[in-house]
C-alpha positions, -999 to +999 in steps of 0.1 A: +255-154+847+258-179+823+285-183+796+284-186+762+313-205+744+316-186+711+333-212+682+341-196+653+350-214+620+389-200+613+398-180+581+415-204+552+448-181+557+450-200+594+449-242+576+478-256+565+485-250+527+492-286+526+486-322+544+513-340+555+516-371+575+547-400+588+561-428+580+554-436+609+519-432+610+513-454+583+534-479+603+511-469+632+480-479+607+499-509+594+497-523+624+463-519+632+453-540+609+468-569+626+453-562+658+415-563+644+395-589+659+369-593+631+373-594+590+352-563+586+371-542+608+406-555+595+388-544+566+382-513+572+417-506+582+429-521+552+410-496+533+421-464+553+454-474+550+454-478+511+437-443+513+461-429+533+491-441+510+474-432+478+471-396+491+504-383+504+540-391+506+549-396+540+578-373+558+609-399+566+620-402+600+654-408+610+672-443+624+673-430+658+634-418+653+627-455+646+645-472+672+629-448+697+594-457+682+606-494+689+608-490+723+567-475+725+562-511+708+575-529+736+557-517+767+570-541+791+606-538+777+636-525+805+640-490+786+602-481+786+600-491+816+624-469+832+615-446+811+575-447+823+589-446+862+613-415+856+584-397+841+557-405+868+580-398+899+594-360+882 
């Protein structure tokens, strides 16, 4: 017997009423622009970046929020490190 995946579109009373997004993401897209290896692709980012700040005001994260995210910047660093091992051997 074979299966049939049934996708239905959800009702608007299931979306969000609004869009939010981070700071943090638009540090996260911030930062992808200096990792493009070509103009048109730095570009690009540039672009979705200034979209993405024209559009919303980002939720604030906290001090300790951003020196956590500082450590996921740093993968080699001691903390992440540990951090990576305690997480694969549990």
């Amino acid at each position: 017997m074979a299966w049939r995946l049934r996708i239905s579109t959800p009702s608007a009373e299931w979306l969000p009423t609004e869009l939010l997004t981070s700071a943090i993401t638009l540090a996260e897209l911030s930062a992808g622009i200096h990792s493009a290896d070509d103009v048109a692709e730095r570009a690009r980012r540039i672009a979705r970046l200034q979209r993405v700040e024209a559009t919303f005001n980002p939720l604030p994260f906290d001090a300790e929020a951003a020196r956590q995210y500082g450590n996921y910047l740093v993968p080699d660093s001691p903390i992440t490190l540990r951090r990576w091992r305690i997480r694969r051997c549990c």
